[in-house]
VEXKE-227692 format. One record per residue: z, x, y of N, C-alpha, C, CB in turn. Coordinates in pm, whole numbers, plus 50000, padded with zeros to 5 digits. Glycine has a CB too. Layout:
<rs>
ZXYZXYZXYZXY
...
</rs>
This chain:
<rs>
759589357932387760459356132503761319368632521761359343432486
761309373632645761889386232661763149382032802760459399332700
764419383932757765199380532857765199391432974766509377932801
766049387333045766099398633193767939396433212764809390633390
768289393033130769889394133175770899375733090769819394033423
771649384833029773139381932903772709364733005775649395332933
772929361133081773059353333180771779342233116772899361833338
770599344233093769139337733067769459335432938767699346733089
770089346832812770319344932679771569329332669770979361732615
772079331732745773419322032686772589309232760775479326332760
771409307432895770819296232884770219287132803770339297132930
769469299032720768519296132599769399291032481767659310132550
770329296232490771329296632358771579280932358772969307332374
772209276832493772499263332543771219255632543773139263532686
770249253232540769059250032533768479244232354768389263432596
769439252632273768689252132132770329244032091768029271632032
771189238732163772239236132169773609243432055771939223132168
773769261432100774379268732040775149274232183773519277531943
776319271232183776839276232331777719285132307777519265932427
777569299232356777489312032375778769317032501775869314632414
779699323332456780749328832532779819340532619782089335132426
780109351532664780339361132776779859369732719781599364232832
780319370132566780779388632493779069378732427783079395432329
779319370332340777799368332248776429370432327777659351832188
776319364632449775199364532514775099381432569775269352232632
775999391632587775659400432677775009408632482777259408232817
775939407232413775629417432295774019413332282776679414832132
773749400932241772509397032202771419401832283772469383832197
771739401432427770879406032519770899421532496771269401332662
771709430732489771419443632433770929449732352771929447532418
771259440432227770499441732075769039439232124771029428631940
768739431232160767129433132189766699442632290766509420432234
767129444732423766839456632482767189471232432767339455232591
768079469232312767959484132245767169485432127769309489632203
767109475232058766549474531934767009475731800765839481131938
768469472831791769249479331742770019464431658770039489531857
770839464731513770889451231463772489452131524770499447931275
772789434531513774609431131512775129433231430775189419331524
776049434131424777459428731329777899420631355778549434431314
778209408431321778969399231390779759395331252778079386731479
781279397331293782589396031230783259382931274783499408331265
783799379531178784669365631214785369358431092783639353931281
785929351331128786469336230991785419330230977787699322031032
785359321330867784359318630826783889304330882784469320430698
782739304130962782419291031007782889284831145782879283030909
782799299531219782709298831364781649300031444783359306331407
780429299731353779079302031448778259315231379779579306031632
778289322931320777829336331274776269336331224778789340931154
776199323131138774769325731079774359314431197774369322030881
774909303931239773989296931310773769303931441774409283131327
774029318031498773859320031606772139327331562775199328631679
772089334831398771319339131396769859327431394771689347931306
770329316731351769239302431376768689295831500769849290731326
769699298531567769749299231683768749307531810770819302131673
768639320831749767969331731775766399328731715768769344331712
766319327131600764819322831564764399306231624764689323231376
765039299831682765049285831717764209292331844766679276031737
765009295131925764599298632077763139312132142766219304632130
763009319331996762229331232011760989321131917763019348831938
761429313031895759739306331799759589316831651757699310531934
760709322331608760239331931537760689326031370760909347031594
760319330131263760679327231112762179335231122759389334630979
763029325631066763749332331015763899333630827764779328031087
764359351530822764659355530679765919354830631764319367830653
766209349230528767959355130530767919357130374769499341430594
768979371530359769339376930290770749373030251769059386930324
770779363230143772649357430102773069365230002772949340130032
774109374330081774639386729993775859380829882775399399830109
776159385729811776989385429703777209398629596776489374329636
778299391929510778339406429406777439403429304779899410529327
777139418629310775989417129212774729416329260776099406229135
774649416529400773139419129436772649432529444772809413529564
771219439529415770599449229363769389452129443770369446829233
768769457129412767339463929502766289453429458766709482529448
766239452229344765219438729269765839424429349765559436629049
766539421229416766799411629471767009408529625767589409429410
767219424429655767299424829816765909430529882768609435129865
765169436829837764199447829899763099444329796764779465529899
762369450529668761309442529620761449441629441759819449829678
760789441729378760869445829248759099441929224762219436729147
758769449729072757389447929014757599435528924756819461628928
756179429628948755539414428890755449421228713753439408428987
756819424128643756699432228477755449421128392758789431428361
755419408228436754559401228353753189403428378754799388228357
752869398628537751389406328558750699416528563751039405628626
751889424628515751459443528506751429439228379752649459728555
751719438928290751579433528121750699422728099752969427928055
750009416528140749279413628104748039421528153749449402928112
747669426728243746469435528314746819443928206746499442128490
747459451328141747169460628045746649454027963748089467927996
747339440127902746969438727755745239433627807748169424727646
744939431527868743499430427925742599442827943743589424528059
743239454827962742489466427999743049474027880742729472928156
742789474727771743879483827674742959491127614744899476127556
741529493227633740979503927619740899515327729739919500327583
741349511727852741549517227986742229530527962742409507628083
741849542328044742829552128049744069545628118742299564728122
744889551228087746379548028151746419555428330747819557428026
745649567128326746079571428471745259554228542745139591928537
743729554828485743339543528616744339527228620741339538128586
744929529028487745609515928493746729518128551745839509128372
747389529528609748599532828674748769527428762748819543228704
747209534128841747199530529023746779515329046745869541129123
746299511128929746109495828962747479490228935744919487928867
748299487828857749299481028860750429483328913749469478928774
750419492628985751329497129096750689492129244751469514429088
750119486729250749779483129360750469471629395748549482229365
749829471029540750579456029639750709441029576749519452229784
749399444229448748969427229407750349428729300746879422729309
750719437329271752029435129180753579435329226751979445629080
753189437429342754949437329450755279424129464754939443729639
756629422829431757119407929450757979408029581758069402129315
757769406429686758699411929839760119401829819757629406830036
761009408629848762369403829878763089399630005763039412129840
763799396730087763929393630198763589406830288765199387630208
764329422930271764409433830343762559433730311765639447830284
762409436430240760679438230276759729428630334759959440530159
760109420430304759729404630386759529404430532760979393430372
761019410230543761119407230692760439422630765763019403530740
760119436530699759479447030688757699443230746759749451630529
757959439530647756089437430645755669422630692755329439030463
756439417130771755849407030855754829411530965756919400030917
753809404130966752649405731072753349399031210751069396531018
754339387731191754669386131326756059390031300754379371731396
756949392231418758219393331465759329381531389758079391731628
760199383131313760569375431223762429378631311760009380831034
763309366731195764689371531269765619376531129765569356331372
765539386031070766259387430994767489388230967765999392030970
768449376030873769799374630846770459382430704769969359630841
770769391430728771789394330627773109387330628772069407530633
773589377430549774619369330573775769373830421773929351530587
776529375030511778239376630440777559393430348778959356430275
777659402530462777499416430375778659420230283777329428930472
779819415430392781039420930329781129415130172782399416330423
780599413130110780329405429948779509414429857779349389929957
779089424529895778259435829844779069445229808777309441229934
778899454229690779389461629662779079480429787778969458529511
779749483129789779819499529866777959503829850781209514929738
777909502229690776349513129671775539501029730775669519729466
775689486729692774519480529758774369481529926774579465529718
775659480329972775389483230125774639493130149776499485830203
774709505730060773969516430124772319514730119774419529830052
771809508130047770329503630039769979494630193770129492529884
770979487230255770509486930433770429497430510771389479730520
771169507230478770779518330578769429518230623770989531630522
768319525430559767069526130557766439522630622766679523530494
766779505530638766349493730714766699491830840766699483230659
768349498630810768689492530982768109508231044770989487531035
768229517930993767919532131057766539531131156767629544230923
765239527031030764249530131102763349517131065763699544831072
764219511231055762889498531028761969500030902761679498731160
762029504630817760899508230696761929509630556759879525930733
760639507830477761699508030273760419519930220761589483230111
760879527930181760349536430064760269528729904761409549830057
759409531929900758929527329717758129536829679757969512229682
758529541529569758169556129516757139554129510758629562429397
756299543929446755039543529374753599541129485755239530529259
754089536229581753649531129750753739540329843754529520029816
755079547729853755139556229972755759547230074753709561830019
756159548830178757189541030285756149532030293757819548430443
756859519430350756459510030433757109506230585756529500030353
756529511530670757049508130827756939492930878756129516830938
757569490230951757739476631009757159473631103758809473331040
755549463431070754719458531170754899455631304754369449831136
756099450231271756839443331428758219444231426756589426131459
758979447231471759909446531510761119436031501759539448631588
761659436931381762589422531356763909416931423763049423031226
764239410431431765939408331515766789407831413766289393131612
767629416331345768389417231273769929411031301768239428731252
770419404031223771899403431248772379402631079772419388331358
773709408031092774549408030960775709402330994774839421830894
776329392530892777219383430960778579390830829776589362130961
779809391230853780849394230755781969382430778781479410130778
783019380830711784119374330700784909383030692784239365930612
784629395530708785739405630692786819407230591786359405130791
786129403830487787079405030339786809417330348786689397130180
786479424630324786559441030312785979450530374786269445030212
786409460430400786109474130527784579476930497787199492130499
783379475430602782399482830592782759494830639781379478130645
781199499730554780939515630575781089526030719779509516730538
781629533730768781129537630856779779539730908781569544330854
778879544130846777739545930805776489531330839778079549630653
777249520930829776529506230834777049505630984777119491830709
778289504431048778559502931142778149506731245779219503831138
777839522131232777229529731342775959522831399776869543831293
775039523731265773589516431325773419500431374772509517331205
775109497031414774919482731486775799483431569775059469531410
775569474231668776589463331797777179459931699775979448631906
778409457331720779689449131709779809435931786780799457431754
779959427131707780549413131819781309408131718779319399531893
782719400631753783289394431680783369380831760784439401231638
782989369031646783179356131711784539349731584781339345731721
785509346631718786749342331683786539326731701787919349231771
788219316631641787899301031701788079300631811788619289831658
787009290231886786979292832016788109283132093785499290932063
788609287132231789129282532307789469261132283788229289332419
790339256732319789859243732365788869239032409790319240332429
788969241732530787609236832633786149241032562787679246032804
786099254332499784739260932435784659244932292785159284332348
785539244032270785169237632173785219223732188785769241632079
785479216332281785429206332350783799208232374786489206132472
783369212332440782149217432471781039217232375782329229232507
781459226332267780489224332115780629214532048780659233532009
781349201832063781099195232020780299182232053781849196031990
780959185432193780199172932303778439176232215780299179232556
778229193032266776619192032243775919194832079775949204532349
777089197432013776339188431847776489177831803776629192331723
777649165431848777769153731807777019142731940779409152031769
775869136531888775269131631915776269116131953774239134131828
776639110832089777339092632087778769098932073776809078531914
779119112532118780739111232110781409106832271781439128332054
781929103532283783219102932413783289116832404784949093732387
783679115232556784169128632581785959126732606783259135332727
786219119332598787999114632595788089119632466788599096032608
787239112932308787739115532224787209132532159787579103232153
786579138232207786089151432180787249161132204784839154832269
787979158232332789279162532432790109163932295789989149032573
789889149432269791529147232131790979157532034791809126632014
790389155531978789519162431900789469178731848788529160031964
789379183031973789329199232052790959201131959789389200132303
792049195532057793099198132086793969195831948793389190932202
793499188331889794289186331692793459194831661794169169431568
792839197331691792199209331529793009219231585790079216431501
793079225531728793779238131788795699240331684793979233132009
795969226631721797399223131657797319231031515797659204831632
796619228331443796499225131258796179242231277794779210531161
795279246531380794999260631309796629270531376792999268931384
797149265331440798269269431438799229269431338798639265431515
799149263431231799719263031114799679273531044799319254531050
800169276831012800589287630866799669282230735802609285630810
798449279530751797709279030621796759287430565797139269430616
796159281930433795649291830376794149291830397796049291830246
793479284230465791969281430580792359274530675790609272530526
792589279330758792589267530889790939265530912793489274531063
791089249430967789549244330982788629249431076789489231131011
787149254731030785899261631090785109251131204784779265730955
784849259331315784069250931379783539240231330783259256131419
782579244931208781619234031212782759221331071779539242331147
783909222531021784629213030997785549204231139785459219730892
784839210931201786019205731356784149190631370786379228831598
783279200831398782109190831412781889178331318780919198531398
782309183731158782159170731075783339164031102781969172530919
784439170331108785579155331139784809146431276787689162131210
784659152631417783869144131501782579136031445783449152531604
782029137931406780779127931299781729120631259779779135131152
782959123031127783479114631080784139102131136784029120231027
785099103631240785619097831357784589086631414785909109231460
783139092231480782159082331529781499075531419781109088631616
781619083031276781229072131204781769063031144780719074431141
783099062231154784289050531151784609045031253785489054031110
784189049831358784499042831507785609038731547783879032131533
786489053331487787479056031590787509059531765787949065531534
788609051931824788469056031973789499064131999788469044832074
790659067531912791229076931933792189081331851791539076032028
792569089731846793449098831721794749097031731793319115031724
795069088331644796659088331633796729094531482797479070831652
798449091831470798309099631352798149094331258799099106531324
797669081031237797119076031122796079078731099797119065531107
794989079031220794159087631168793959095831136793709089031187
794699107531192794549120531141794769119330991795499130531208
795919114130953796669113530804795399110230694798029099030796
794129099930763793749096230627792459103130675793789079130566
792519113730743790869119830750791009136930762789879112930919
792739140830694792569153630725791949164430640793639157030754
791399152630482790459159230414789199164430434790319154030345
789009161630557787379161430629787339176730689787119147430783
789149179830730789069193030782789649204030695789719193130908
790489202130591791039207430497790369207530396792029203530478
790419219930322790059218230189790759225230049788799221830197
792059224930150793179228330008794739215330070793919254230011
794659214829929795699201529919797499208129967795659194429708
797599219729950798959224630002798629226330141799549238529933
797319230830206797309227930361797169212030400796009235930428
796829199230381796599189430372798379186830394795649185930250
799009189930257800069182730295801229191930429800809179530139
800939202630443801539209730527801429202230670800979223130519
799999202830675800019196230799800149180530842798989200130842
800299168830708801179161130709802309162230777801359159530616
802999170330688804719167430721805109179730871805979173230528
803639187130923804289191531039803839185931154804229204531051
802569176631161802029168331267801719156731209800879173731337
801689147831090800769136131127802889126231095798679131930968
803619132631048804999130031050805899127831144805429137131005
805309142031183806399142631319806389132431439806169156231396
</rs>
């Protein structure tokens, strides 16, 4: 599926039921007419990886994802060698010269592919997620370059590998810590913030399956309250979506503050924000 305008993307988006502001649909639509991966910055659990699900939902395509952390390495992001099935093909060939046993166990039948090569050497068009980069150390970020530059991974023993098709890249951060200049350049920027009332009135109507739209309204408008608070997580979209599940699955019709009081664990998940927002809304 090849769009013709930001306008068709945020249809589709709405279609796979992921609803898409102004700034998401025009970036997305560029990233593919340039070819070029996102960034998409935000708090955590405003939409970031599901926009990238979203994207393989609507393009029919596999999605890859790469779940960054500390401590991830080249053997875990890009590929590493099968050390057991190369050890055993020797202990099988051990009268073998070593040069012919070189080029055999360096080969493809001994590559174990990792997500970056995965999504590299796909025969079809795949959507590749790098999720929460900002969790990588400085030197591991620099092993995406490569990838986002030109689409291809070098392996000494192989020689490059170029990218069959053309992947849809996105990298999602929480912005715990400054990327590279260097990473930044080779992407769009989009930052998805919490959205509006009405936007989120909206996302919820179309992920909660049997809600009111009276009580979605209430809904919208207390979570807006609570993230106005001075806490230490205010609640993520998709905790705004499980309190609505929660609500229709107690069959509440509307939010007073008793309800709120005995369901604000559904949106909280630290007990000094819990009681904060006790004694500044479910009290007052």
């Amino acid at each position: 599926m090849s769009f013709s305008s930001p306008g068709e993307v945020s249809s589709a988006l709405r279609d796979v039921r992921y609803l898409a502001d102004d700034r998401i649909s025009q970036v997305v639509f560029l990233a593919e007419r340039l070819g070029k991966p996102v960034l998409v910055e935000g708090p955590a659990g405003v939409g970031k990886t599901e926009l990238a699900k979203a994207l393989a939902a609507i393009h029919g395509r596999r999605l890859i994802r790469l779940q960054c952390y500390e401590g991830l390495d080249e053997s875990k992001a890009i590929y590493e060698w099968n050390y057991k099935k190369q050890l055993l093909r020797i202990q099988a060939e051990e009268d073998a010269d070593w040069s012919d046993l070189e080029g055999d166990i360096f080969s493809s039948d001994f590559l174990l592919t990792r997500p970056l090569l995965e999504a590299i050497t796909s025969p079809e068009p795949v959507v590749l997620l790098v999720d929460e980069v900002d969790r990588v150390e400085i030197e591991t970020e620099a092993l995406l370059l490569e990838v986002l530059s030109d689409f291809q991974v070098s392996i000494p023993e192989l020689g490059t590998m170029t990218a069959e098709s053309m992947p849809l890249v996105l990298l999602t951060s929480n912005n715990t810590r400054e990327l590279s200049e260097a990473l930044k350049r080779r992407c769009l920027f989009l930052h998805i913030g919490y959205p509006t009332i009405e936007r989120e009135r909206e996302i919820i109507l179309a992920r909660v399956d049997g809600l009111d739209a009276v009580l979605a309204e209430q809904v919208a408008r207390v979570v807006a309250s609570i993230r106005a608070l001075d806490l230490k997580k205010p609640p993520s979209v998709s905790e705004t979506i499980d309190w609505a599940r929660t609500l229709l699955a107690l069959g509440v019709e509307e939010v007073d503050s008793g309800v709120l009081g005995e369901t604000l664990h559904v949106l909280l998940k630290y007990q000094a924000d819990i009681e904060k927002a006790e004694k500044d809304l479910v009290s007052s």
